[in-house]
N, C-alpha and C positions, 0 to 999 in steps of 0.2 A: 207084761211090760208096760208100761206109763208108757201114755204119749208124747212124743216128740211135738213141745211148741216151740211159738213163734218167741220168746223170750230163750228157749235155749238156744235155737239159732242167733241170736243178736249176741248171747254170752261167746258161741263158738267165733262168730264172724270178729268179735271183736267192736263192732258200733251199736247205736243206740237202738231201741225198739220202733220208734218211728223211722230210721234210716231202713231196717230191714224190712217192716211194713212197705216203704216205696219201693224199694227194691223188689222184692219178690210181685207189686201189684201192678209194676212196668209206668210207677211213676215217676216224677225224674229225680233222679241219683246219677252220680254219675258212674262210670262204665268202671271204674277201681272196687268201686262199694258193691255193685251188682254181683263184680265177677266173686269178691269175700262171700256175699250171702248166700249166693247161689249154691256157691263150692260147701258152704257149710252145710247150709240143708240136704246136699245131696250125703254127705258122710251122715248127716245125722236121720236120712231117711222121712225128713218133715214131707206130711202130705195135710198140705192145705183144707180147714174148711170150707169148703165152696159157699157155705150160706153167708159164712162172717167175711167172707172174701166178697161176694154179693154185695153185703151191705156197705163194705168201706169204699167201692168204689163206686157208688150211686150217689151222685153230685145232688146237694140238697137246694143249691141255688141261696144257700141263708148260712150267715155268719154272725157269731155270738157275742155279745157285750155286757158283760157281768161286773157288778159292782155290789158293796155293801146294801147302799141305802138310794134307790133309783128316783125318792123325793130330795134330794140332796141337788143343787142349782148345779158346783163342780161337775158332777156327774152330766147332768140333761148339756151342759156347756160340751162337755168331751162325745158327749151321745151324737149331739145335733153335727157334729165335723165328721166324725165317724162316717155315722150315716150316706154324709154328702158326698164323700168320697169313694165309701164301697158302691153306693146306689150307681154310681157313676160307671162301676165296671159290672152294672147287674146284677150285685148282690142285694139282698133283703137282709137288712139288722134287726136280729131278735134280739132283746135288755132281757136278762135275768138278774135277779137278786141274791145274793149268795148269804148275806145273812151273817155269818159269824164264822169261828175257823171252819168246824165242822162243815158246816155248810158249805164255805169253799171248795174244800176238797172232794165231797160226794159230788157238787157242781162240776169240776173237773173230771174228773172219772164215771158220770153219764155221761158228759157230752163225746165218750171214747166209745157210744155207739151207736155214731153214728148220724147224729141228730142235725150238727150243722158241719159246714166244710173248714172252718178257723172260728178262733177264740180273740177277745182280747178283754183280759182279765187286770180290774185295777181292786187286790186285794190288801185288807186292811192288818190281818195277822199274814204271816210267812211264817208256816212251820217247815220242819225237817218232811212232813209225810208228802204236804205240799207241794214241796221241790223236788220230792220225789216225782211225784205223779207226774209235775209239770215236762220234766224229762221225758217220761218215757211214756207220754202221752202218744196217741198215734194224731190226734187232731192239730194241727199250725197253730203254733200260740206265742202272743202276744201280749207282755205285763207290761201293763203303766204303772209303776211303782218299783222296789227295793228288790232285788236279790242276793243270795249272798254270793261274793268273788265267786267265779266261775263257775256259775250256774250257767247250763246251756240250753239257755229261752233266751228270745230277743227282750229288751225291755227299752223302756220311754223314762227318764229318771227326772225328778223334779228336784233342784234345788232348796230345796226347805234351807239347811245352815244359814245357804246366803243369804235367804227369802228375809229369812229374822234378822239377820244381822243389818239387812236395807232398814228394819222395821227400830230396831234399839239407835241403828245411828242419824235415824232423823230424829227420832225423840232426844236424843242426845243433841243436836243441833238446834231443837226448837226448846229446849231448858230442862229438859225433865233431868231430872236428878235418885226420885226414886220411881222404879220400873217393875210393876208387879206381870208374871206371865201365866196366863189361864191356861193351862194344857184340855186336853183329852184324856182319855186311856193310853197308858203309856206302854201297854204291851203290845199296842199295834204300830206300824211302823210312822204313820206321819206324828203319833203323842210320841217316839222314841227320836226320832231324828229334828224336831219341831224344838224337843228340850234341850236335846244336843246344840244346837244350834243358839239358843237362846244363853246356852254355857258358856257357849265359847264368844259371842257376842259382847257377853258381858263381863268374860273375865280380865282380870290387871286395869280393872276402871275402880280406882278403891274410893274414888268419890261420889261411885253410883251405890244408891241402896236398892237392891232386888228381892223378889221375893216369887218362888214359885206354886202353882194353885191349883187346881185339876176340878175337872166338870167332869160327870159320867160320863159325858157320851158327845160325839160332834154337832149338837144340837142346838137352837136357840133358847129352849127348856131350862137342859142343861146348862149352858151359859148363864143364863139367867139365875139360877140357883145358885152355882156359884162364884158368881161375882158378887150377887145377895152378900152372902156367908163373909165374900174380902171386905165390902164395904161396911160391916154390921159386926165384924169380931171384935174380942175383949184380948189382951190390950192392945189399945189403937194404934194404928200404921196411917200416916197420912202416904198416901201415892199421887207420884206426877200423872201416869199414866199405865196403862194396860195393852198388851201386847195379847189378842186372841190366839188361839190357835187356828181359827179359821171365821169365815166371816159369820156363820150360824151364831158363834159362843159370843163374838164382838156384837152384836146384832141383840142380842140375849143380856150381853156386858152394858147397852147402852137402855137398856130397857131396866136394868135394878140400875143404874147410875139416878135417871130420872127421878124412879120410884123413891130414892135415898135422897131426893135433893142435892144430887150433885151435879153440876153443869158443864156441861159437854162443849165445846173444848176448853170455858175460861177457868175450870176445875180441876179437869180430866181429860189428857188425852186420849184415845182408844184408836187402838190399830186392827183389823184382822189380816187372813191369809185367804188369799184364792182370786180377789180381787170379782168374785160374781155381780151377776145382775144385781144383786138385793142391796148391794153397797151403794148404790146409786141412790134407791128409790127409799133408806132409810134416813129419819133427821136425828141427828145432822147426817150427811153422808159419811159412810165410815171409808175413813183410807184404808187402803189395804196392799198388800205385796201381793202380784201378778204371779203365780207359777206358771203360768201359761198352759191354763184348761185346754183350749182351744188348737192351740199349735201340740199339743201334749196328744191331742186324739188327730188329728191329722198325721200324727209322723207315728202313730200308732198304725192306721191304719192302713198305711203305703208300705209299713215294714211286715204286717200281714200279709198284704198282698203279695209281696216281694219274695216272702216266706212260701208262701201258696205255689208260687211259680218256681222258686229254683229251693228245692227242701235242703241242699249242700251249699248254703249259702253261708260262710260262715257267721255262729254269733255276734249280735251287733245290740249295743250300748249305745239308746240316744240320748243326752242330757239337753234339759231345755233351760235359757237364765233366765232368772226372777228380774223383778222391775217393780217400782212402785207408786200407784197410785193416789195421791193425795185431795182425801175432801175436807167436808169443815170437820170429822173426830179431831183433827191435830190442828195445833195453830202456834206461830211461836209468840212466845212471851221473853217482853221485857224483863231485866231484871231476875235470871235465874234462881237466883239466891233467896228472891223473897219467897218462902217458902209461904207464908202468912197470907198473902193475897192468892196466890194458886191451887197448893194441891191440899190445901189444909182438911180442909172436907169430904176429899175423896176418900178417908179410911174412918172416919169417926161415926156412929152409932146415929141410926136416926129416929 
């Protein structure tokens, strides 16, 4: 006869894997859930492994922070609040790398043995297997980023639509008339809802000319190559301005603008996203829309905790509003229409 596990008692009881997980290991649940799992396992004859029973309830005093790309500023900005906060009730932040989808998911399902006491995961694909794991993880977890409706993980959600659309309607207010938009990969979720966003920003405006453009990767590299490619293509697009995906590709965007002889902002305006340190310290400074890094990993990290302490707590959805930062990339100009003194040189060959 097969053994009775702990995933058929969650099937019998009727709740999640991590629900019967506290339950059976006298963590807190409450006394409705206990008495379902209990009553199941005992029809179903489960007899617990004492070793893996051992291990899940040996507090490791460390809590995990997994991200794509841990040289990435966004990230060290959400790292460094994270930190301050769990430090504060004794916890140690371990940063891992997840790498790409794979990577995620393997990420997620070690850290189910054992390794730290909560997670908070800001990943750049969201698959089905993903949201899988994510669920019936047994470790407290915590996504800054997308889920789909009624996934039951807490999550930290970042306004991208509006973010851009702050970002289209000040270019729209400072003259720009054509708006070229540098994405990312668009099968990860900020190049999907970044474009979404920049759709919907810019549609029923039939006097704006747009035009959308994709960089490999959220990199200043990347950016740089291709903005290269918008500013240097055959046949020519003059542009008001450029809207990055994030501040690396704008950062990257302002680096071939130069290289192209085009002049930032009496040329070109350029926008990124995330609003980081580097927008500061770059010339001209790049404006950028705020998702709010910072507040995004604080309210991450109080919903871990919160998590940590009452596991029947029901799922909670935080959204944080965008804002936008203005340096010299943008400037308004006189005279919108003259197309001839402004953006003429932004798309032409150099």
């Amino acid at each position: 006869m097969a053994r009775v596990t702990l995933a058929d008692v969650a099937r019998r009881a009727g709740v999640s894997l991590a629900s019967t997980s506290r339950a059976l290991n006298g963590q807190v649940a409450s006394a409705a859930t206990v008495e379902r799992v209990r009553r199941a396992a005992d029809e179903l004859g489960y007899i617990p492994d004492a070793s893996a029973r051992s291990l899940r309830l040996r507090r490791t005093g460390q809590l995990a922070f997994a991200v794509a790309d841990i040289g990435n500023p966004v990230y060290v900005e959400m790292m460094r609040e994270i930190e301050s906060v769990v430090a504060a009730e004794g916890y140690r932040l371990v940063i891992s790398r997840t790498g790409d989808a794979d990577g995620t998911l393997d990420l997620v399902r070690d850290l189910n043995r054992g390794y730290v006491d909560g997670l908070i995961l800001s990943p750049l694909w969201v698959t089905p297997a993903l949201v899988h794991a994510l669920e019936e993880s047994t470790v407290p977890t915590v996504v800054i980023g997308r889920l789909p409706e009624g996934t039951r993980v807490d999550t930290v959600l970042a306004d991208s639509e509006g973010g851009v659309a702050l970002a289209v309607d000040h270019l729209v207010r400072t003259g720009a008339r054509s708006i070229a938009f540098i994405n990312g990969p668009v099968d990860t979720t900020p190049g999907r809802f970044r474009q979404l966003g920049f759709r919907e920003a810019t549609a029923g405006r039939p006097d704006l000319t747009t035009g959308e453009f994709h960089a490999e990767d959220f990199t200043i590299e990347a950016g740089y190559a291709a903005a290269k490619a918008v500013f240097t293509a055959e046949p020519t697009q003059t542009w008001d301005a450029v809207v990055a995906v994030n501040d690396l590709v704008g950062i990257g965007t302002l680096h071939a603008a130069h290289e192209c002889g085009v002049v930032v902002p009496d040329e070109l305006s350029v926008i990124g996203i995330d609003n980081t340190a580097l927008a500061d310290v770059c010339h001209p400074g790049l404006t950028s829309v705020d998702l709010g890094s910072t507040r995004r990993g604080q309210k991450a990290a109080r919903l871990l905790l919160a998590r940590m302490e009452d596991g029947e707590l029901p799922t909670r959805a935080v959204r944080v509003a965008p804002s936008l930062q203005e340096r010299g990339s943008t400037t308004a100009h006189a005279g919108a229409a003259d197309q001839g003194q402004r953006g003429g040189a932004a798309g032409r060959a150099r």
